[in-house]
Short mmCIF file of the C-alpha atoms (twelve columns), coordinates in Angstrom:
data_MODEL
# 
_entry.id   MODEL 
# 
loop_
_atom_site.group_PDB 
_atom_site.id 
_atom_site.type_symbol 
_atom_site.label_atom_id 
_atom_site.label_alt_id 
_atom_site.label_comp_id 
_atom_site.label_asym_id 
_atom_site.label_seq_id 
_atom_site.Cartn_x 
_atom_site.Cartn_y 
_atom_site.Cartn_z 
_atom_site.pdbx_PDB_model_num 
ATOM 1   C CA . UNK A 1   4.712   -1.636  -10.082 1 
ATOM 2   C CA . UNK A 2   3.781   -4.217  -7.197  1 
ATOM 3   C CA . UNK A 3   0.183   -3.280  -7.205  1 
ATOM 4   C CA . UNK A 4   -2.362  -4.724  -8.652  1 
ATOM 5   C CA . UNK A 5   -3.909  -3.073  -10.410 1 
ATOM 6   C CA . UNK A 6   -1.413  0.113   -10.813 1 
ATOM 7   C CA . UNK A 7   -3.937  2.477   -9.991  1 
ATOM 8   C CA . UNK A 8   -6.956  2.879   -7.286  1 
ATOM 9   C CA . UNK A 9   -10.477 3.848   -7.785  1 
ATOM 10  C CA . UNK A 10  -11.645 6.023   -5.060  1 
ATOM 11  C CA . UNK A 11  -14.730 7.584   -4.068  1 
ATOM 12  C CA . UNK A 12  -15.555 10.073  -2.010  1 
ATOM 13  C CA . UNK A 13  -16.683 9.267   1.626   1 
ATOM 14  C CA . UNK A 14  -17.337 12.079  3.914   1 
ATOM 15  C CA . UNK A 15  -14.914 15.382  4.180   1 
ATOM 16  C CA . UNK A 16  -11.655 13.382  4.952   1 
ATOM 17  C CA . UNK A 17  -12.285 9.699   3.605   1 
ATOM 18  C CA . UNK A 18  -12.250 7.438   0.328   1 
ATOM 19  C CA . UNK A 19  -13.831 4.314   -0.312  1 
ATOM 20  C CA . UNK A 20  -12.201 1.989   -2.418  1 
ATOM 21  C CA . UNK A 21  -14.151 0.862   -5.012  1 
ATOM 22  C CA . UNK A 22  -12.168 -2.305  -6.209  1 
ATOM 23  C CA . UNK A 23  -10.006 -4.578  -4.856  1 
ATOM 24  C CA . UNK A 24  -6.039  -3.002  -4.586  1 
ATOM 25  C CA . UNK A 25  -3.780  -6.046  -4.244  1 
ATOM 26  C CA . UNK A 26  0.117   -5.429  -2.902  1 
ATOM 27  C CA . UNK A 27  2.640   -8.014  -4.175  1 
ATOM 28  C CA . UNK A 28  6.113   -7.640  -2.401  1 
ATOM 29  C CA . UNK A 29  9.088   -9.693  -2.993  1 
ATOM 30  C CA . UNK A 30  8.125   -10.910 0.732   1 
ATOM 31  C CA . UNK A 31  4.201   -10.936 0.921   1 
ATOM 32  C CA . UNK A 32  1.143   -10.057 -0.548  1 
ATOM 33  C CA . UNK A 33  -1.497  -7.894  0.580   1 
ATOM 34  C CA . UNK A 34  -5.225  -7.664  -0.582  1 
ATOM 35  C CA . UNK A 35  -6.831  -3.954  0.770   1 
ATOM 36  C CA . UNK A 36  -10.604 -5.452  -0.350  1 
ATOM 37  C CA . UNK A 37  -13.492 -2.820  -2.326  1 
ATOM 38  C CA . UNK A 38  -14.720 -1.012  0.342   1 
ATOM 39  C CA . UNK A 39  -11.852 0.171   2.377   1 
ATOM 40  C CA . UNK A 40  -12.070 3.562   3.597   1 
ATOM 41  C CA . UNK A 41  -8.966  5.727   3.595   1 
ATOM 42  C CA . UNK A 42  -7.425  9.136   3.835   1 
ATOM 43  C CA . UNK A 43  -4.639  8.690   1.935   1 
ATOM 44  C CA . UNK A 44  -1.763  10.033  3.421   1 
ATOM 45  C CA . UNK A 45  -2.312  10.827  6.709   1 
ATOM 46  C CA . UNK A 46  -0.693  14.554  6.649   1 
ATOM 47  C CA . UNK A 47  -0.916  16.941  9.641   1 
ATOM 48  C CA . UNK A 48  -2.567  20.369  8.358   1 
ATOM 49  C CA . UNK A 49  0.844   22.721  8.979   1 
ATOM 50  C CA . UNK A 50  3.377   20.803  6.310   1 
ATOM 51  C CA . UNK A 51  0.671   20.381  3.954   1 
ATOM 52  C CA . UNK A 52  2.682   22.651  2.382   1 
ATOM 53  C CA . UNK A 53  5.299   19.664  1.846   1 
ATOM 54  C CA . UNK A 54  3.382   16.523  1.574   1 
ATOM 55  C CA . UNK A 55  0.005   16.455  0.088   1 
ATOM 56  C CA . UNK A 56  -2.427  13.803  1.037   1 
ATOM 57  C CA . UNK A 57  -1.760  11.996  -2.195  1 
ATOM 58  C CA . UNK A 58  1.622   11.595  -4.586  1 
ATOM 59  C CA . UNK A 59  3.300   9.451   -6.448  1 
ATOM 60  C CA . UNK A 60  2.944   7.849   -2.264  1 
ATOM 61  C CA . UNK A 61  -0.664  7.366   -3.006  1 
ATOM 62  C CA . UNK A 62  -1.027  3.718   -2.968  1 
ATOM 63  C CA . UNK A 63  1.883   3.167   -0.336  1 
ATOM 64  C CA . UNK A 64  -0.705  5.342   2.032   1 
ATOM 65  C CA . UNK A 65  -3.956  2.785   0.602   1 
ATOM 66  C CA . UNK A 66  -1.869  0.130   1.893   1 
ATOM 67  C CA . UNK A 67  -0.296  1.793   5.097   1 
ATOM 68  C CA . UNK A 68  -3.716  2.874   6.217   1 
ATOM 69  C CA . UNK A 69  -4.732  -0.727  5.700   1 
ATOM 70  C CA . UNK A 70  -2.341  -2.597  7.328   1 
ATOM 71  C CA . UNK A 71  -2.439  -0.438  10.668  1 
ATOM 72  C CA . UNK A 72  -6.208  -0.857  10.952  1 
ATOM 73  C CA . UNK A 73  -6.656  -4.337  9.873   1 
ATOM 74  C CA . UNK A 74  -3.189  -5.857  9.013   1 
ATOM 75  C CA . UNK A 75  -2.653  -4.874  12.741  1 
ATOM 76  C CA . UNK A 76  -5.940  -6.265  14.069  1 
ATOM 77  C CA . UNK A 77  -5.678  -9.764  12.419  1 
ATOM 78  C CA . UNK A 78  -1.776  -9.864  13.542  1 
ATOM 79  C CA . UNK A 79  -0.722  -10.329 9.765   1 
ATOM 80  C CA . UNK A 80  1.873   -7.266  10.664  1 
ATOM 81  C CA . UNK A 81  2.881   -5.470  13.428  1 
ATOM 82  C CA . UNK A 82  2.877   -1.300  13.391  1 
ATOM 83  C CA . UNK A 83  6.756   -1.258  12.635  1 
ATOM 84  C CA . UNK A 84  6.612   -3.690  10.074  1 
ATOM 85  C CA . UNK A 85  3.590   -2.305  8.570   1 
ATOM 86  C CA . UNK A 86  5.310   1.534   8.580   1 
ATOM 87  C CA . UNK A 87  8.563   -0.683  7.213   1 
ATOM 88  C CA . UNK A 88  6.307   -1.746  4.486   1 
ATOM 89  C CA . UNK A 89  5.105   1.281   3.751   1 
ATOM 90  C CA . UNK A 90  8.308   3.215   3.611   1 
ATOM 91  C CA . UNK A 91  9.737   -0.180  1.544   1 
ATOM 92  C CA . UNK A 92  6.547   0.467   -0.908  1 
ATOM 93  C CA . UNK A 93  7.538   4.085   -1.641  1 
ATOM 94  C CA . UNK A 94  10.401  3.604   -2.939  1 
ATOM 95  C CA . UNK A 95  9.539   0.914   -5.255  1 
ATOM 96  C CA . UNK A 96  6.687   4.096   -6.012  1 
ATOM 97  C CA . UNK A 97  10.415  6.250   -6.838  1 
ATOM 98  C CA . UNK A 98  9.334   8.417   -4.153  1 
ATOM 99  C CA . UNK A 99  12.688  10.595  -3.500  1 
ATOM 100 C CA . UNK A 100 14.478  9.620   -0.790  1 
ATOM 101 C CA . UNK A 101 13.901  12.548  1.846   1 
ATOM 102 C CA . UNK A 102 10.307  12.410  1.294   1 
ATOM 103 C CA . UNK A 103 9.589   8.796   2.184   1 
ATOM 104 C CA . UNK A 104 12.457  8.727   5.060   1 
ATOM 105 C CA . UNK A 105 9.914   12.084  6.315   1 
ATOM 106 C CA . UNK A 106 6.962   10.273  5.698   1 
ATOM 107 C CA . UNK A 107 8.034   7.384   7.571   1 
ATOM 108 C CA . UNK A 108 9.444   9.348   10.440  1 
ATOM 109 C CA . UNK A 109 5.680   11.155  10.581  1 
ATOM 110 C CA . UNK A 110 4.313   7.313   10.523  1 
ATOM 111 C CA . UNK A 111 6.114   6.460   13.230  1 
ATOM 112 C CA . UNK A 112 5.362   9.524   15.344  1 
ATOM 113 C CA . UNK A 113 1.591   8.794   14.605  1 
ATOM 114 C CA . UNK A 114 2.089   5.356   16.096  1 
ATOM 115 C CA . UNK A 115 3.725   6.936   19.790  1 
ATOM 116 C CA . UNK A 116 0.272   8.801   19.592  1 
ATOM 117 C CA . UNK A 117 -1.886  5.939   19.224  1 
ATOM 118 C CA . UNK A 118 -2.151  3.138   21.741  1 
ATOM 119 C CA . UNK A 119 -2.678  0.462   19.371  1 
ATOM 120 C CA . UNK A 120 0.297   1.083   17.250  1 
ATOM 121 C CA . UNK A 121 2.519   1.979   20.254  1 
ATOM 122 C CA . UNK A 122 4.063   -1.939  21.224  1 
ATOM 123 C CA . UNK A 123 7.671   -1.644  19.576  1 
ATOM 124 C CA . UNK A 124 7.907   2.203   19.049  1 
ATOM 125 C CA . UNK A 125 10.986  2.565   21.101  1 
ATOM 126 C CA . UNK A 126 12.983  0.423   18.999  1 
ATOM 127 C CA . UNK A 127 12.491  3.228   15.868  1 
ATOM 128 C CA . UNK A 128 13.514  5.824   18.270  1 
ATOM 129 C CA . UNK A 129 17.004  6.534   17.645  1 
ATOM 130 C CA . UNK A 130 15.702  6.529   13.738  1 
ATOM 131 C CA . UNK A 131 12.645  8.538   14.187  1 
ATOM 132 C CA . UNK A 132 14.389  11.237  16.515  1 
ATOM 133 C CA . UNK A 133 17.562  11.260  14.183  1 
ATOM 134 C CA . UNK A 134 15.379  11.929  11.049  1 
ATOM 135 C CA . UNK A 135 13.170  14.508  13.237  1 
ATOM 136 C CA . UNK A 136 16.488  16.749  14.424  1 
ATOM 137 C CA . UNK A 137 17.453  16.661  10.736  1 
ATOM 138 C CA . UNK A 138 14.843  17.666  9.497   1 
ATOM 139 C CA . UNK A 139 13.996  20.192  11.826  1 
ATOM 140 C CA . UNK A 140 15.584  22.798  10.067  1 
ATOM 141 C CA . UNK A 141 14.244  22.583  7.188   1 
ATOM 142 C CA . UNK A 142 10.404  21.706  8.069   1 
ATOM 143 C CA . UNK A 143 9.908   23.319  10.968  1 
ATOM 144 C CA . UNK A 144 9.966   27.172  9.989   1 
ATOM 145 C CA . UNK A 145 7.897   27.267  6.990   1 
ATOM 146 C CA . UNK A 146 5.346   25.084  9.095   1 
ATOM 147 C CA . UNK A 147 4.983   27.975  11.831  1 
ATOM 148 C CA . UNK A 148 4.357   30.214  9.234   1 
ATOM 149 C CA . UNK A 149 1.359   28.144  8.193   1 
ATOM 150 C CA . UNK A 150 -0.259  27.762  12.025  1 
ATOM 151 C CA . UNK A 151 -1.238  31.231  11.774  1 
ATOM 152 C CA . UNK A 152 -2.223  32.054  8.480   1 
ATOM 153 C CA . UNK A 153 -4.450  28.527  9.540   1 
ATOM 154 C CA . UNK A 154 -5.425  30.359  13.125  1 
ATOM 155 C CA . UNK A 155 -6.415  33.237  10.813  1 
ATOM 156 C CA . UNK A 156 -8.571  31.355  8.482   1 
ATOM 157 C CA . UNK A 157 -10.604 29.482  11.116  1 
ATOM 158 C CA . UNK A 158 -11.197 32.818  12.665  1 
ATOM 159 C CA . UNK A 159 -12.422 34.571  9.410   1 
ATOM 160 C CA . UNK A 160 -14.278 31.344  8.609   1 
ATOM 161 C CA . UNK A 161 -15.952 31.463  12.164  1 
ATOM 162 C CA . UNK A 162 -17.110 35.751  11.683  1 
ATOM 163 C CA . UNK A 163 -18.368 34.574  8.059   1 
ATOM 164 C CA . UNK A 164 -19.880 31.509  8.983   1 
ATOM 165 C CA . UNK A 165 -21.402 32.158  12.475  1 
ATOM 166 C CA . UNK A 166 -19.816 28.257  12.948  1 
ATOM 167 C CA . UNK A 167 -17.808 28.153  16.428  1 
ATOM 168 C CA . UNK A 168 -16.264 23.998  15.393  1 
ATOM 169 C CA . UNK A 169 -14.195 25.187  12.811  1 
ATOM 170 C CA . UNK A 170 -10.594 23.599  13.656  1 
ATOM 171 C CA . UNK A 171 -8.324  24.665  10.733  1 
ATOM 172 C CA . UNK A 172 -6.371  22.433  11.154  1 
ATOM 173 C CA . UNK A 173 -8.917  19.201  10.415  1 
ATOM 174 C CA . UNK A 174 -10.450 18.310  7.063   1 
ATOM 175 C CA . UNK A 175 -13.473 17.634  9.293   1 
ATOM 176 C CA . UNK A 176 -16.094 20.161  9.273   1 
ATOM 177 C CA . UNK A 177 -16.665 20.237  13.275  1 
# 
């Protein structure tokens, strides 16, 4: 395993984050990353409705560590740009033997999330044809179990907000309100 050492040691840091409590060090065939103690994460960053399909941590785990790492600060300092830093983290999967549809998926979701978000934008185009190829392909198989979840999560947040008297619930956030 590239990482160093093979494991993380998380703590809990509010209702959607993780601290890391040591040093995690990535050593590629190409470069070598250093995510230092104190890093806060969220592990995979998984939209609530394919939950279902990808949990916020797998076999992926320290691929996400890294990913959520290197499009904050890798980004920041210029040590990688957001394609090469959702390259790295698809690359860093399947050393992890994540299966093949999974981490094409995952990467296809990273890339999405970088169209959303200004910062990570610069250079999104040039994924396109990959991102929208994986998307239409995977359509079929994603989409209609996800639809089936929005509900039963619409459903929830109402119960929740009769029970609780709370009007912020958003079912489909980790975050409280």
């Amino acid at each position: 395993m590239p990482f160093e050492p093979a494991s993380a040691v998380l703590r809990t840091a509010g209702a959607d984050g993780w601290t890391l409590v040591e040093p995690l060090t990535y050593v590629g065939s190409r470069e070598r990353f250093v995510v230092p103690a104190g890093f806060v994460t969220d592990l995979a960053s998984v939209p609530r409705p394919v939950l279902w399909l990808v949990p916020r941590s797998g076999r992926y785990t320290l691929a996400a560590v890294l990913h959520d790492w290197l499009c904050t600060v890798g980004i920041r300092t210029g040590a990688v740009t957001s394609q090469q830093a959702d390259g790295v983290f698809r690359r860093v999967m399947r050393e992890a033997g994540v299966p093949v549809l999974l981490r094409w998926l995952m990467w296809a979701g990273v890339r999405w999330g970088a169209l959303a978000d200004a910062e990570r934008r610069p250079g999104w185009l040039l994924s396109a044809p990959g991102v929208l190829a994986i998307t239409v392909l995977a359509a079929p198989l994603v989409l209609p179990p996800s639809l089936l979840v929005v509900p039963g999560l619409l459903v929830y947040a109402a119960a929740e907000r009769l029970v609780s008297g709370e009007s912020g619930v958003r079912p489909w956030s980790r975050d409280p309100g």
